[in-house]
PDB file of N, CA, C and O in Angstrom:
ATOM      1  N   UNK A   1     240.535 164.948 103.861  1.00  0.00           N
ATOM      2  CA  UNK A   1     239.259 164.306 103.612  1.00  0.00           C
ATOM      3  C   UNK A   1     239.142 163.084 104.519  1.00  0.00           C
ATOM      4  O   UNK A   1     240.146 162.479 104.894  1.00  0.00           O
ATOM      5  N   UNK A   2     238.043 162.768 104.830  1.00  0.00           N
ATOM      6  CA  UNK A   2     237.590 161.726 105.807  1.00  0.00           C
ATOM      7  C   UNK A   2     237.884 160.203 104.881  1.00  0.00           C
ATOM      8  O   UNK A   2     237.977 159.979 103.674  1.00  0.00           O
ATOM      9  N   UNK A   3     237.963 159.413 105.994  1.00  0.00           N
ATOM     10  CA  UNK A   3     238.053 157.792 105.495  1.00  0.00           C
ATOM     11  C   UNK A   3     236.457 157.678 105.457  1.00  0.00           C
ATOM     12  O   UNK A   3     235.870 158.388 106.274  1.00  0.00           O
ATOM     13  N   UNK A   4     235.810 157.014 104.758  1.00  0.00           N
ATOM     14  CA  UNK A   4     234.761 156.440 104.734  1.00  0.00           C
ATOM     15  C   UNK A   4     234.759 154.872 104.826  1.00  0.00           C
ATOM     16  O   UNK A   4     235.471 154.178 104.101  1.00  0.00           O
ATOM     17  N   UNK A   5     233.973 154.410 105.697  1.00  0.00           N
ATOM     18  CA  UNK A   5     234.091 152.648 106.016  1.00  0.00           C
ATOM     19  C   UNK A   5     232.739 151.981 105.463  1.00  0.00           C
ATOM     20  O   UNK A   5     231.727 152.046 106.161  1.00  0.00           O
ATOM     21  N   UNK A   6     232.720 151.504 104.531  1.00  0.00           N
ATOM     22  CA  UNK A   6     231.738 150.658 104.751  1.00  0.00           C
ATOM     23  C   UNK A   6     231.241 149.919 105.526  1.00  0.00           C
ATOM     24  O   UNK A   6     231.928 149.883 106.547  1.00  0.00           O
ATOM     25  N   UNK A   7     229.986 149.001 105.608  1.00  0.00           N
ATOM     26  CA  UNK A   7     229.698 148.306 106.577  1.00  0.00           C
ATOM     27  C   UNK A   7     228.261 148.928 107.526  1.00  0.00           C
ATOM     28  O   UNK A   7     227.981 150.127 107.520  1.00  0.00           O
ATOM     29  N   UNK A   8     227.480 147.930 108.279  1.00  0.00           N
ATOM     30  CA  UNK A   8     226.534 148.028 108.513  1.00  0.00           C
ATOM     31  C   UNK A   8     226.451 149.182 110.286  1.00  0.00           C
ATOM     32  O   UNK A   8     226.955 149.075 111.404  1.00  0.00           O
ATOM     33  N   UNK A   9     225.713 149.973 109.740  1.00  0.00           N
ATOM     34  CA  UNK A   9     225.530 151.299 111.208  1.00  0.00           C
ATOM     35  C   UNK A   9     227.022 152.215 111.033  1.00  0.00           C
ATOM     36  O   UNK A   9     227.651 152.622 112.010  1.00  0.00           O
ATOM     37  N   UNK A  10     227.328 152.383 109.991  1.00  0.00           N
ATOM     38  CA  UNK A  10     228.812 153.592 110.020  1.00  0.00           C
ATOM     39  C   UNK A  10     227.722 154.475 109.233  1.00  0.00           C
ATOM     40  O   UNK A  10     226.812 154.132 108.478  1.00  0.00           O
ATOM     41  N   UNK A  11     228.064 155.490 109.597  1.00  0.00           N
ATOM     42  CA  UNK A  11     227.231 156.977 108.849  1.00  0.00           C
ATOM     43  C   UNK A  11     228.406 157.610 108.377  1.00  0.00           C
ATOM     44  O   UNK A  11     229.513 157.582 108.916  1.00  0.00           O
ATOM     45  N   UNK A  12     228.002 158.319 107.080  1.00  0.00           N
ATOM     46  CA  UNK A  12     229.002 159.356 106.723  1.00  0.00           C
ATOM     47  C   UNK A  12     228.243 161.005 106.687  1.00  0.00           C
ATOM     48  O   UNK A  12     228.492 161.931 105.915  1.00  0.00           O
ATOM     49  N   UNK A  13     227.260 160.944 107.812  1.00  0.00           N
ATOM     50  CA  UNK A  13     227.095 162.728 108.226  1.00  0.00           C
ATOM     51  C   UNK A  13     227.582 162.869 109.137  1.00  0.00           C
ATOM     52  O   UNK A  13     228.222 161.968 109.679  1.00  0.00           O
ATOM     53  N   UNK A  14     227.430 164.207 109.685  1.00  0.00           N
ATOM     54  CA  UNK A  14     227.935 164.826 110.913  1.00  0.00           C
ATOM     55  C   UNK A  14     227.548 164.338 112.148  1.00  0.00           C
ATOM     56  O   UNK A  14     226.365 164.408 112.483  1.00  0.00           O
ATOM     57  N   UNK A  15     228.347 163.876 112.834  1.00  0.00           N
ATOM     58  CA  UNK A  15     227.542 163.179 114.304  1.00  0.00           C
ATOM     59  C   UNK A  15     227.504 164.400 115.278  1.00  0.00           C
ATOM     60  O   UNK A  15     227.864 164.211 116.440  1.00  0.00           O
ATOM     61  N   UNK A  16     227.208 165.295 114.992  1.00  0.00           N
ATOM     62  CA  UNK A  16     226.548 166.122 115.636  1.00  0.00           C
ATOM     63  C   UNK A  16     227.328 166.168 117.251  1.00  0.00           C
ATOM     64  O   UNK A  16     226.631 166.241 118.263  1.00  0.00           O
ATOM     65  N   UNK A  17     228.478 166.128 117.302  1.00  0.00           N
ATOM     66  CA  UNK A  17     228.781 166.098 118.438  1.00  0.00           C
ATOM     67  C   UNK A  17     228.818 167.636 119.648  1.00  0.00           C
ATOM     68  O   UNK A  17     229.173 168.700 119.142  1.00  0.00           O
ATOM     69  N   UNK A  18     228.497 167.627 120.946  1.00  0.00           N
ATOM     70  CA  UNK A  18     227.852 169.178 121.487  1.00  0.00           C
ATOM     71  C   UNK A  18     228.728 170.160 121.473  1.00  0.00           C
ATOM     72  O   UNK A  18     228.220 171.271 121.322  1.00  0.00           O
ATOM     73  N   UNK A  19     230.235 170.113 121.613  1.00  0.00           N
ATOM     74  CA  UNK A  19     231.091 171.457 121.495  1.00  0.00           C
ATOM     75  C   UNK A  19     232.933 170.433 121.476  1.00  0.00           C
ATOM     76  O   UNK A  19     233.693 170.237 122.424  1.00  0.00           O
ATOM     77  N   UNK A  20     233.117 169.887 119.591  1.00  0.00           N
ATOM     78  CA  UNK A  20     234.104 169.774 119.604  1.00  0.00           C
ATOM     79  C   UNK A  20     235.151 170.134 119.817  1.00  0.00           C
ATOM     80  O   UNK A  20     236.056 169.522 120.385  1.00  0.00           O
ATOM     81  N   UNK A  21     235.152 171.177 119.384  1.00  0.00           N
ATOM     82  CA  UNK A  21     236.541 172.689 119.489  1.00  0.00           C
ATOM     83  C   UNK A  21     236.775 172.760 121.192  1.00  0.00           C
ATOM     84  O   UNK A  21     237.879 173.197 121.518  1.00  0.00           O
ATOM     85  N   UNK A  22     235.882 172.389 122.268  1.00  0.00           N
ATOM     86  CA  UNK A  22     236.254 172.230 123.430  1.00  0.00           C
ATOM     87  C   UNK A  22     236.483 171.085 123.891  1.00  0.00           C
ATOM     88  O   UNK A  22     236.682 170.954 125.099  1.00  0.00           O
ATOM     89  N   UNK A  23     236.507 170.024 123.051  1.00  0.00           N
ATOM     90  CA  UNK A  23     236.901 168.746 123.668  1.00  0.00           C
ATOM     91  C   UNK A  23     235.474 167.832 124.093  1.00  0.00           C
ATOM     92  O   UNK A  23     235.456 166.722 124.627  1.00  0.00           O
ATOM     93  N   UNK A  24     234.731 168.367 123.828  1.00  0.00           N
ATOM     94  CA  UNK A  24     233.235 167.705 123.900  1.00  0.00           C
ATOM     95  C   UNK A  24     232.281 166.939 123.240  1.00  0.00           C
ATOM     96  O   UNK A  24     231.241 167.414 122.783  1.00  0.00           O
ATOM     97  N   UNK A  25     232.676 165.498 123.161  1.00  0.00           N
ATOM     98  CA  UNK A  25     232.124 165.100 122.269  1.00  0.00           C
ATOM     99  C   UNK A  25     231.419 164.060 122.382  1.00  0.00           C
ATOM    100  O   UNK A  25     231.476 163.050 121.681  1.00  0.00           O
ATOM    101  N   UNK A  26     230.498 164.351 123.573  1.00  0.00           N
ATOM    102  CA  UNK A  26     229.440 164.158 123.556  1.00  0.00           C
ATOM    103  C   UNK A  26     228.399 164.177 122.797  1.00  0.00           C
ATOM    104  O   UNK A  26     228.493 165.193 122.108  1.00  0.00           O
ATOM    105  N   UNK A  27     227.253 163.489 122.489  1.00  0.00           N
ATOM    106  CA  UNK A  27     226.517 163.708 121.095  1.00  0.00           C
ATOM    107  C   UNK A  27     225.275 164.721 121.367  1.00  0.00           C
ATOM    108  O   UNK A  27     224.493 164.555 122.303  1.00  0.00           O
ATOM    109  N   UNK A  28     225.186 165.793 120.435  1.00  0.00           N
ATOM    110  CA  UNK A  28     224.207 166.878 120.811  1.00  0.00           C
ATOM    111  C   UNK A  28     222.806 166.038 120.306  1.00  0.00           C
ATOM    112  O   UNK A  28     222.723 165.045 119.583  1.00  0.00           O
ATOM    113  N   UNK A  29     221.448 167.057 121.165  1.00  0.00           N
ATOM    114  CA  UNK A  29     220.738 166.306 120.978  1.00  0.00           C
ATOM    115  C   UNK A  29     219.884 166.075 119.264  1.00  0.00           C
ATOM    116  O   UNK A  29     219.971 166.929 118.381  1.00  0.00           O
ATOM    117  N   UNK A  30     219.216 164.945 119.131  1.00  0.00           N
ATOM    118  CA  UNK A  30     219.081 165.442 117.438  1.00  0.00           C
ATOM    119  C   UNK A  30     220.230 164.712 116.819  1.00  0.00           C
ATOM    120  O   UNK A  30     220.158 164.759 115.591  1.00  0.00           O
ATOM    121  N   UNK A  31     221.249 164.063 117.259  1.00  0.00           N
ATOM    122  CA  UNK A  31     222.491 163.391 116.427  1.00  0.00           C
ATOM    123  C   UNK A  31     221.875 162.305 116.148  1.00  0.00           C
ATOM    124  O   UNK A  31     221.060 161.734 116.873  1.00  0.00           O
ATOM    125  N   UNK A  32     222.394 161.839 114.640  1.00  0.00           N
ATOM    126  CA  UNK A  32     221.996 160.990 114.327  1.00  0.00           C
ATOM    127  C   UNK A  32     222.202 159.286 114.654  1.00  0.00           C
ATOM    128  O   UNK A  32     221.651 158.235 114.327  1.00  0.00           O
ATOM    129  N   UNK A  33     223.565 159.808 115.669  1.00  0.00           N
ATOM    130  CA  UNK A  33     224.116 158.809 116.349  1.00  0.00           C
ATOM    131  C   UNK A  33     223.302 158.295 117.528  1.00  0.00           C
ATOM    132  O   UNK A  33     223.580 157.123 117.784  1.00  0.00           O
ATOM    133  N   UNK A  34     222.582 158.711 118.143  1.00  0.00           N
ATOM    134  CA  UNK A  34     221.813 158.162 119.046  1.00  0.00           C
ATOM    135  C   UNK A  34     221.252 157.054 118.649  1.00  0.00           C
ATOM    136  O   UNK A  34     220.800 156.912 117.513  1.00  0.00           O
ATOM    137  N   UNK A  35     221.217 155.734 119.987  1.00  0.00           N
ATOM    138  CA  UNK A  35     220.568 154.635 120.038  1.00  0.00           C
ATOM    139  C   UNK A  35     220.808 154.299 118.567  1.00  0.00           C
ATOM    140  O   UNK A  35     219.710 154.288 118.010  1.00  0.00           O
ATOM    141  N   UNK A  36     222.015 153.956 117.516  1.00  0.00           N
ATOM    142  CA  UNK A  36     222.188 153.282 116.627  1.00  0.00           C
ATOM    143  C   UNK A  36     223.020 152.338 116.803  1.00  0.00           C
ATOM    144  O   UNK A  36     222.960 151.232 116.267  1.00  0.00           O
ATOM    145  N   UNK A  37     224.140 152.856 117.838  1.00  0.00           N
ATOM    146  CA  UNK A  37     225.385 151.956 118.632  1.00  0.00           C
ATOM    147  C   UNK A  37     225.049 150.768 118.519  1.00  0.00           C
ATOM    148  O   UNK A  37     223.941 150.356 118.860  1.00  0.00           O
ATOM    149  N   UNK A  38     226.162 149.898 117.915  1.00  0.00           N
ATOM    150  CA  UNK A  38     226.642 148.165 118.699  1.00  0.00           C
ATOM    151  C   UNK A  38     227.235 148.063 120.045  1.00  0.00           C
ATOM    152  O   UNK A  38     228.461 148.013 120.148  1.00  0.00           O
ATOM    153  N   UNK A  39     226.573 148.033 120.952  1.00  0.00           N
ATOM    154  CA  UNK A  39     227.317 147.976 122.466  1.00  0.00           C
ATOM    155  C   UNK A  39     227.985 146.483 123.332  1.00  0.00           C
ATOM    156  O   UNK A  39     228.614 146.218 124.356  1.00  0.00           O
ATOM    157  N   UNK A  40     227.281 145.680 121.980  1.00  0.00           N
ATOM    158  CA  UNK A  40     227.994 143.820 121.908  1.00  0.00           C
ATOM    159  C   UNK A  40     229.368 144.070 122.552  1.00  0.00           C
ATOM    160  O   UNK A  40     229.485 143.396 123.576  1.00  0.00           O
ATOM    161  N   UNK A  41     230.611 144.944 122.233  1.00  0.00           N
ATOM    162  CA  UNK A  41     231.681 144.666 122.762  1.00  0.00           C
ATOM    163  C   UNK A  41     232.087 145.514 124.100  1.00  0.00           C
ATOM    164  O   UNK A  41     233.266 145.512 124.453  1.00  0.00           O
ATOM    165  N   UNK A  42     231.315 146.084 124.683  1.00  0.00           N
ATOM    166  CA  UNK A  42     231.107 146.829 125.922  1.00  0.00           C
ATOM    167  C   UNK A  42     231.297 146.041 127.013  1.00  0.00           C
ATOM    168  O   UNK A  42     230.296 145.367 127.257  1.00  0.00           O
ATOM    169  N   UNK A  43     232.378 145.839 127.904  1.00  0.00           N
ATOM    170  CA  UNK A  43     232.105 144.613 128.902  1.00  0.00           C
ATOM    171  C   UNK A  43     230.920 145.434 129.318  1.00  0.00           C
ATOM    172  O   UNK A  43     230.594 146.600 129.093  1.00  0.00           O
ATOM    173  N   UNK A  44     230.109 143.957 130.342  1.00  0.00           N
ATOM    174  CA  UNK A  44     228.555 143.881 130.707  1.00  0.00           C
ATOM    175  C   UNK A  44     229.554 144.703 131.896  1.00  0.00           C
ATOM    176  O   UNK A  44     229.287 145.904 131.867  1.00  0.00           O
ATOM    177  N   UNK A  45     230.548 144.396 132.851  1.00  0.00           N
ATOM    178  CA  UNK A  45     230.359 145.421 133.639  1.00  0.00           C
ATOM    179  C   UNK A  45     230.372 147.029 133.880  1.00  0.00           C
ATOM    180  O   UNK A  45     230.375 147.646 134.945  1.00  0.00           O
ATOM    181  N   UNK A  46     230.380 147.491 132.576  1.00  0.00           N
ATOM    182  CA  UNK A  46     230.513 148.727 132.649  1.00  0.00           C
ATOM    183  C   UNK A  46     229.183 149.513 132.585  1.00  0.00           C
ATOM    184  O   UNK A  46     228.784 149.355 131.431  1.00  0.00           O
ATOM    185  N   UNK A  47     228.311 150.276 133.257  1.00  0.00           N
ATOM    186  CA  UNK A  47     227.506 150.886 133.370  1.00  0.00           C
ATOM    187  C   UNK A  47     227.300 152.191 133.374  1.00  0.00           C
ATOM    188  O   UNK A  47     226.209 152.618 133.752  1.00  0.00           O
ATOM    189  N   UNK A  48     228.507 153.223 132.873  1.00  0.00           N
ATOM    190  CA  UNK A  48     228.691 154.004 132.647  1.00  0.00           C
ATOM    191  C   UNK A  48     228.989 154.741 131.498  1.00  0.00           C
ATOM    192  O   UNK A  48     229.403 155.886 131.683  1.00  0.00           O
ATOM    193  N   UNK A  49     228.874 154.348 130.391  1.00  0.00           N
ATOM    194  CA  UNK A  49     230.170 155.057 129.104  1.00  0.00           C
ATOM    195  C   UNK A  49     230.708 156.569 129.171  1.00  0.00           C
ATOM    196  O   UNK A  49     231.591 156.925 128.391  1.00  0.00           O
ATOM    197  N   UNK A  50     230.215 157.364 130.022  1.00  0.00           N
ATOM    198  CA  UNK A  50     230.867 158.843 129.891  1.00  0.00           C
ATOM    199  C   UNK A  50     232.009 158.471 130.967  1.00  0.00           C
ATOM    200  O   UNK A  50     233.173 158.841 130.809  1.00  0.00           O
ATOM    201  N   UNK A  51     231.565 157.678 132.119  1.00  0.00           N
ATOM    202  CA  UNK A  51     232.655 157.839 132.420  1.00  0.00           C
ATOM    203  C   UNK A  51     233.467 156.619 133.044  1.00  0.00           C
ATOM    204  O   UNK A  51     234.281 156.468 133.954  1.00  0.00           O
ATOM    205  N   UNK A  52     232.895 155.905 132.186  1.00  0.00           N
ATOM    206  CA  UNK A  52     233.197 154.675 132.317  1.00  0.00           C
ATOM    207  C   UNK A  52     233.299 153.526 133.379  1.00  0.00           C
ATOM    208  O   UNK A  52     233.958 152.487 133.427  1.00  0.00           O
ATOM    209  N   UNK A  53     232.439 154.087 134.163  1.00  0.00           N
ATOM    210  CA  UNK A  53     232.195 153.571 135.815  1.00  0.00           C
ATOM    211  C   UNK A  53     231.983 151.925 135.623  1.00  0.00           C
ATOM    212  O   UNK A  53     231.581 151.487 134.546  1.00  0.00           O
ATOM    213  N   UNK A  54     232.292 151.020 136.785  1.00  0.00           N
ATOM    214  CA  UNK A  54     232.092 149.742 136.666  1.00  0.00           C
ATOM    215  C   UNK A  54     231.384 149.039 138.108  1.00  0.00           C
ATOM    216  O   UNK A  54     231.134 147.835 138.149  1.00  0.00           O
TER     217      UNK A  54
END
């Protein structure tokens, strides 16, 4: 069974991610995870998050 966290922007549905079982977890489209992110601790130079480019 899953940990559940309280606290503000944690979801406990499916984040819909596009093909876990292959390592893909990327968010499919329709996830509820979209544009909900805190990106506050993201250094500013990173402009990439897939692949983390700087």
């Amino acid at each position: 069974m899953a940990t559940v966290y309280s606290g503000i922007k944690n979801i406990t549905v499916d984040p819909q991610f596009a093909a876990p079982t292959l390592n893909d977890f990327r968010l499919a489209t329709g996830s509820p995870c979209i544009e909900v992110g805190d990106n506050s601790r993201v250094p500013i130079e990173v402009t990439d998050l897939t692949t983390m480019t700087m």
